[in-house]
LUMSE-30683 format. One record per residue (C-alpha): x, y, z; residue in one letter. Coordinates in steps of 0.1 Angstrom, whole numbers, padded with zeros to 4 digits. Each point is the difference from the previous one (the first is absolute). Example, Ala and Ser with C-alpha at 12.3 -4.5 7.8 and 13.67 -1.06 7.14 Angstrom:
<nodes>
{x=0123, y=-0045, z=0078, rest=a}
{x=0014, y=0034, z=-0007, rest=s}
</nodes>
This chain:
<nodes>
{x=0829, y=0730, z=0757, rest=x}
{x=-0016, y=0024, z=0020, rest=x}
{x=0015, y=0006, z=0032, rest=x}
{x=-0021, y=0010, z=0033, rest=x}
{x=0025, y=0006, z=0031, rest=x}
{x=0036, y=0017, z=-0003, rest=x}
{x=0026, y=-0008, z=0030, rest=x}
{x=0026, y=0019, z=0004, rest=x}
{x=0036, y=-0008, z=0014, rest=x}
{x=0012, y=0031, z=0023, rest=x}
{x=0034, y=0008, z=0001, rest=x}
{x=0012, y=0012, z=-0036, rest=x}
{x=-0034, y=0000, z=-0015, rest=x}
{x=-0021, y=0025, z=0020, rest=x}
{x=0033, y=0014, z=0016, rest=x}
{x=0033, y=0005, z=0001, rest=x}
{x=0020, y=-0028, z=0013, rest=x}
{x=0031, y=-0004, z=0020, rest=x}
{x=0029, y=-0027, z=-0002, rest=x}
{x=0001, y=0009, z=0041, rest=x}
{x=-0039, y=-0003, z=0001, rest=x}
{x=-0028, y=0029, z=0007, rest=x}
{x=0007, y=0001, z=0035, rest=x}
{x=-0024, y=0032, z=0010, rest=x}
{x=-0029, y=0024, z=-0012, rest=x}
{x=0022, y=0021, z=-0011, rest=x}
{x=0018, y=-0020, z=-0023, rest=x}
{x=-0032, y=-0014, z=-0016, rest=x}
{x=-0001, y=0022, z=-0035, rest=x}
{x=-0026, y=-0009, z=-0025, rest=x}
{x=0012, y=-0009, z=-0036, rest=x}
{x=-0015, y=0032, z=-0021, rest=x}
{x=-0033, y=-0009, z=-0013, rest=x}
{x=-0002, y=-0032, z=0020, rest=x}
{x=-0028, y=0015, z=0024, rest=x}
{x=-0022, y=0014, z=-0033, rest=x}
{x=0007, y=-0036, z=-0012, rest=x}
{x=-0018, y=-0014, z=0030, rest=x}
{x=-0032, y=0025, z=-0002, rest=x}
{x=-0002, y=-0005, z=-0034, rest=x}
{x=-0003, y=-0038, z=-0002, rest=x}
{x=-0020, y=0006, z=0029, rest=x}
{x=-0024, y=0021, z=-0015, rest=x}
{x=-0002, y=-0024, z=-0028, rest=x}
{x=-0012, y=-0028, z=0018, rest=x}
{x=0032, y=-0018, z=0006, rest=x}
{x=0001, y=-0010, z=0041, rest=x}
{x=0039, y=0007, z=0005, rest=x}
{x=0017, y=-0023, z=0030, rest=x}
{x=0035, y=0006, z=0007, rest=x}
{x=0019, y=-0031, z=0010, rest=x}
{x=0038, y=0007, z=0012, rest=x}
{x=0028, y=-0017, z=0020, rest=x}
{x=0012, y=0019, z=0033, rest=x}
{x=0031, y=-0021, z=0012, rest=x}
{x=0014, y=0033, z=0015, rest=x}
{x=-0024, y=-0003, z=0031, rest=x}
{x=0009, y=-0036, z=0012, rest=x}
{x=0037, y=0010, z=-0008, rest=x}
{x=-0003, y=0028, z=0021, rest=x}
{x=0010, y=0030, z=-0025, rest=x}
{x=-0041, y=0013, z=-0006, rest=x}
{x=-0022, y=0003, z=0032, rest=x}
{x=-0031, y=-0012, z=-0002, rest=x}
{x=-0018, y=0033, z=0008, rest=x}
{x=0020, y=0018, z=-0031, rest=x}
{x=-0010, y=-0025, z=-0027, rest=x}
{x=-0036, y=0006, z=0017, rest=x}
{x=0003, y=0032, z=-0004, rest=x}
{x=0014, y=-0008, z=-0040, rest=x}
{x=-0032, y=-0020, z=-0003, rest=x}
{x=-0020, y=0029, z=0017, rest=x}
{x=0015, y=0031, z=-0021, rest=x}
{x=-0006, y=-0026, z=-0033, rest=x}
{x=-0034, y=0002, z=0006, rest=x}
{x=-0002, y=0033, z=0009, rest=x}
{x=0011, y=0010, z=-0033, rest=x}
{x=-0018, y=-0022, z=-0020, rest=x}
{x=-0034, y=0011, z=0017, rest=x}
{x=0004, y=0037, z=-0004, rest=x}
{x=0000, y=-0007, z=-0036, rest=x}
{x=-0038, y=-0014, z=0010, rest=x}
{x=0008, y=-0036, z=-0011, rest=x}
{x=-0001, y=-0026, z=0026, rest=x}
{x=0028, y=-0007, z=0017, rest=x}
{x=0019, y=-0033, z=-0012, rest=x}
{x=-0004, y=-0031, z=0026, rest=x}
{x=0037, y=-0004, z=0010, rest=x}
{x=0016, y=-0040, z=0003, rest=x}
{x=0036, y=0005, z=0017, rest=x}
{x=0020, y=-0031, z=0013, rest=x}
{x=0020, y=0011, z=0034, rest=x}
{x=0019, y=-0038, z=-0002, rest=x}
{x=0035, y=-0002, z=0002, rest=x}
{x=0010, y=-0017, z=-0032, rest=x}
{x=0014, y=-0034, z=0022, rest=x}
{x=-0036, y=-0007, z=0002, rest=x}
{x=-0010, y=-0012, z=-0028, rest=x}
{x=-0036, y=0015, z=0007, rest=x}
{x=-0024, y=-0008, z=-0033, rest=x}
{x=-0002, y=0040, z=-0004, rest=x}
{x=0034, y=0007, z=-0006, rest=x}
{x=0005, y=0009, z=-0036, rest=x}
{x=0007, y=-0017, z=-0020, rest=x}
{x=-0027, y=-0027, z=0016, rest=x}
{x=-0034, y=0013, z=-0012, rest=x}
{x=-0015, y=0005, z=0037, rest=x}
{x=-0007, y=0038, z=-0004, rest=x}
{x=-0015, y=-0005, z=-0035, rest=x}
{x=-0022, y=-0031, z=0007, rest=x}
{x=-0016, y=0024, z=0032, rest=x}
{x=-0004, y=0028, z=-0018, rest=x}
{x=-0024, y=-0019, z=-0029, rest=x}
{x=-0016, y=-0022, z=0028, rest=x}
{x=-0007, y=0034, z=0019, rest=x}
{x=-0015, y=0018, z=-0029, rest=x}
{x=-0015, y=-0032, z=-0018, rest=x}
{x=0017, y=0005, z=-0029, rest=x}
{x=0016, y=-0032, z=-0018, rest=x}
{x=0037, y=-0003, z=0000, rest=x}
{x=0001, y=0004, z=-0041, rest=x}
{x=-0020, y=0033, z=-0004, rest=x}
{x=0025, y=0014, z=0027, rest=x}
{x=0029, y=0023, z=-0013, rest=x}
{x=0035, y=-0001, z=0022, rest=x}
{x=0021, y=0030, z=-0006, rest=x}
{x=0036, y=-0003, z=0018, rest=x}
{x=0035, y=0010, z=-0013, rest=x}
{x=0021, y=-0030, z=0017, rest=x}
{x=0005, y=-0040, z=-0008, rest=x}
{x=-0019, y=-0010, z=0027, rest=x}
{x=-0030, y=0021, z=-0012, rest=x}
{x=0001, y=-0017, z=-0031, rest=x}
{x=0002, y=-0032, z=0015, rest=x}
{x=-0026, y=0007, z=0025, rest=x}
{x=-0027, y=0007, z=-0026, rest=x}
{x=0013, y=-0029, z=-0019, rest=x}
{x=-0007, y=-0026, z=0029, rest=x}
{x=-0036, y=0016, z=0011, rest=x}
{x=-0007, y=0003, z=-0042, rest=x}
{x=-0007, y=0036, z=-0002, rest=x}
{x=0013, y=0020, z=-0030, rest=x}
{x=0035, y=0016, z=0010, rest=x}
{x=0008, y=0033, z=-0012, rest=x}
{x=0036, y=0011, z=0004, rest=x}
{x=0005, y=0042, z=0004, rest=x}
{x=0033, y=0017, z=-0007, rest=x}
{x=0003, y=0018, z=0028, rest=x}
{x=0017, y=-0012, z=0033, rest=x}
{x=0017, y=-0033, z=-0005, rest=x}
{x=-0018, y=-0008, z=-0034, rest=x}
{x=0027, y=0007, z=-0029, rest=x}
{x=0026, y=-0025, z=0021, rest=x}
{x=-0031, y=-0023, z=0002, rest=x}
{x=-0009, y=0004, z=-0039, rest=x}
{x=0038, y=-0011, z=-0004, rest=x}
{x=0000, y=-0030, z=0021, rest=x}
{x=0007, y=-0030, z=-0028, rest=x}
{x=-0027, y=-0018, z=0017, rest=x}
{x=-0028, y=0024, z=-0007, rest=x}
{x=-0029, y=-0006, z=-0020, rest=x}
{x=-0001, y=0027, z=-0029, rest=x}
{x=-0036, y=-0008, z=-0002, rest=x}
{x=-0008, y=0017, z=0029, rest=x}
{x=-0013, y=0035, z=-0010, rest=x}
{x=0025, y=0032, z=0013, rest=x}
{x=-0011, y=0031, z=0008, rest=x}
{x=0022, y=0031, z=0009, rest=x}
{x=-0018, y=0011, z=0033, rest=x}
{x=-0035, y=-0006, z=0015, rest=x}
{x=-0011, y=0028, z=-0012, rest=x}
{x=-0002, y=-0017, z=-0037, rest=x}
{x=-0017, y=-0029, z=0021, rest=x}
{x=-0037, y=0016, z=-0012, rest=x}
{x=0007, y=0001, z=-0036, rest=x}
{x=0012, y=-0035, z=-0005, rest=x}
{x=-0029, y=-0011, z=0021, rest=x}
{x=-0028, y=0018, z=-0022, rest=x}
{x=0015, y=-0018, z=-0027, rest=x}
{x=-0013, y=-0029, z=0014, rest=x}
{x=0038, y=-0014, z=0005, rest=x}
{x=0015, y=0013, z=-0027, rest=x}
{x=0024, y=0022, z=-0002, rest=x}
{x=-0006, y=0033, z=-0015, rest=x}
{x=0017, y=0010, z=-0028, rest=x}
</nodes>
């Protein structure tokens, strides 16, 4: 299958994450090579949306104007590179509720394909937690599961699907795509 949009979970996939959350700029460190990732699949054609849960603003530990500033520095980065900058889905709801964006529900996903009129199956969603994998699942895009933040306890889970293809960081994220899928080997 060839795939024609990549989404991208935030925390533990382009950056490092926190157990206490990403609170300011200055805690918001990029995973090495996740940035080049980005550009790259850019530069190859691939539109990249970014779709990522921020329950630290309505509970008060993130203002809003620091995961703006995230958001801001994010694409910064991404554009001094000379790729586009990736359109950015966060959901500020306090998981109590029960918004349709929240991962897992498949709110972020299903916009990001509406907004760049791509169809849910040729849409790629990379994420490193349960409820990224379930949140492709339900909107029907391909999950991909990376290594890095939260994904080795995630691979563990018993209730995970060992079809879903692994990779070890997003910066593998470009090979696997140009083989259409596959994994490289």
């Amino acid at each position: 299958m060839k795939f024609s949009l990549v989404i991208l979970d935030r925390d533990g996939v382009i950056n490092h994450d926190s157990p206490n959350y990403i609170r300011s700029l200055q805690q918001w460190t990029p995973i090495d090579g996740s940035i080049e990732a980005i550009a790259r699949l850019s530069r190859e054609g691939y539109p990249v949306a970014i779709a990522t849960n921020q329950a630290g603003v309505p509970k008060g530990f993130v203002p809003e104007h620091e995961l703006d500033a995230m958001h801001a520095r994010l694409r910064e980065l991404v554009q001094a590179t000379g790729a586009p900058a990736p359109r950015i889905y966060d959901c500020r709801h306090h998981p109590d509720e029960r918004c349709a964006c929240r991962k897992p529900q498949p709110g972020m996903l299903i916009a990001a394909c509406q907004d760049l009129g791509v169809p849910m199956e040729q849409a790629v969603f990379v994420g490193d937690s349960w409820s990224d994998m379930q949140a492709a699942k339900a909107a029907g895009c391909q999950p991909v599961l990376v290594l890095t933040g939260n994904g080795l306890t995630t691979s563990q889970r018993p209730e995970f699907d060992p079809g879903i293809p692994k990779i070890n960081s997003l910066a593998d994220l470009p090979g696997w795509l140009a083989c259409s899928g596959e994994m490289p080997s």
